[in-house]
N, C-alpha and C positions, 0 to 999 in steps of 0.2 A: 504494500500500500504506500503510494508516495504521498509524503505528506507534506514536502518545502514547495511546492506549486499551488496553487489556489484557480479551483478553475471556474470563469466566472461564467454565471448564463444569464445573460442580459438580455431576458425576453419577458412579455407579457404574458401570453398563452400559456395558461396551464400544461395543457397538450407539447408544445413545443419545451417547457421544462421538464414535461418527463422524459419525453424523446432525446433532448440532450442527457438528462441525468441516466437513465439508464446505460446510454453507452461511453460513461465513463464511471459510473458507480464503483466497479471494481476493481478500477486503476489508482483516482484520486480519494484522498482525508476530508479536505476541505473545500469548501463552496462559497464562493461572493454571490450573494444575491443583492436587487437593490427594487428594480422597474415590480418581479412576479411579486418580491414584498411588497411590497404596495397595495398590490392586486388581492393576491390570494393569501397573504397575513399566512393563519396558524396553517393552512393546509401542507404550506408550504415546509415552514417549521416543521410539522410533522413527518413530512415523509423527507426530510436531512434525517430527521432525529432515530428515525424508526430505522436507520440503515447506519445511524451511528456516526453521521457526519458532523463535521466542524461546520460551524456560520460566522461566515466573515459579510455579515450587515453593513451594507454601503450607503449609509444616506447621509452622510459627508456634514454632519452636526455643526452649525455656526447659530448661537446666540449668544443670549445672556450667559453666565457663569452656575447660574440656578438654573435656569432652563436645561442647561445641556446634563448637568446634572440628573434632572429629572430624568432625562431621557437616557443615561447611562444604567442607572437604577433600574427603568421601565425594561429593557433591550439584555438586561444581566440572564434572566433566568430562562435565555433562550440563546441567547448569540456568544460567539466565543470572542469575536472579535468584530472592533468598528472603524468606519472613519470618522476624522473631525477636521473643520477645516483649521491651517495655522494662522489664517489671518483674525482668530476670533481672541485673540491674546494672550499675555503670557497668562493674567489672572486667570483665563477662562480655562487656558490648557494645562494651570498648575492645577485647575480644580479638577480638570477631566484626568489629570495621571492620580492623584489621592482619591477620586472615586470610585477609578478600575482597580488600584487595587486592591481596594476595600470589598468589592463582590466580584472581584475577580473576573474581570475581562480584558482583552488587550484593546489598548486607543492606537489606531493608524493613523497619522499626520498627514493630510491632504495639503497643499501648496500652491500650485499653481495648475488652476484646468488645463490640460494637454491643449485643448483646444483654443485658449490664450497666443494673440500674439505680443508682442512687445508696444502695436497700438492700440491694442486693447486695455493692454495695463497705463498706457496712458491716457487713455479717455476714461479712466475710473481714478486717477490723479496717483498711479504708482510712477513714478518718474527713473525706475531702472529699469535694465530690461530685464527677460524672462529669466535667462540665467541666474543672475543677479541677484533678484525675487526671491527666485527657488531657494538657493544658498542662505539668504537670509532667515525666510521663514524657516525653513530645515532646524537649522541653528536657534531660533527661538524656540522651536518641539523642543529640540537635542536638551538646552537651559532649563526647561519645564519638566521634563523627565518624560518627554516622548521619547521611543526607542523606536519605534517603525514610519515607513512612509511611503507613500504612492507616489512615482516619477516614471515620467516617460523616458525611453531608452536615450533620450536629446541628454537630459538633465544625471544623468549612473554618472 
């Protein structure tokens, strides 16, 4: 069973998640869902759970410091692991590393959407570019006591 890949099904169709899970069920540990959670909540949940898979929950957490909170709490007694975004601060991302590991899940560090270009990030008044960005927020998880992150193969 490989367990260092996370293989993600970014669909809505219930039908089309089983069609993928099934033909890898017996290869991969773990599963990113984001879009069928949405959709299909516990059904989903359940049949990772019933075959003993990991959940790596993608819905990329940015608010208040309480709020995300909540939602670490909410997201424990089913997910193994999340994202969150870094630009939500160090307050909010010291609060999400002492909440995970208080019930025990891990926080993923989101940074800059893959799909960001450098005038993107300057029409919302980031004034570096993507590189730049990434490195920085990185580095504020890293200070916060994030330990994991999601980067496109640009940003390794």
């Amino acid at each position: 069973m490989i367990e260092k890949i996370i293989v993600a099904i970014d669909v809505i169709e219930i039908s089309e998640f089983i069609e993928a899970f099934e033909k890898t069920k017996n290869t991969f540990k773990w599963y990113k869902i984001h879009s069928i959670f949405l959709r299909e909540h516990k059904k989903i949940v359940n049949i990772l759970r019933e075959n003993n898979k990991k959940i790596f929950l993608d819905l990329k957490f940015f608010d208040i410091p309480a709020t995300v909170e909540k939602h670490i709490k909410s997201i424990s007694k089913f997910s193994d692991m999340f994202t969150v975004h870094l630009l939500s601060g160090k307050s909010c991302l010291k609060r999400v590393y002492e909440t995970s590991q208080e019930v025990g899940i891990t926080p993923v560090g989101v940074s800059v959407l893959t799909s960001f270009s450098d005038q993107d990030l300057r029409e919302i008044g980031i004034n570096q570019n993507t590189k730049e960005e990434v490195i920085k927020l990185v580095e504020l998880g890293i200070n916060s006591g994030i330990s994991y992150f999601v980067c496109s193969h640009m940003e390794i």
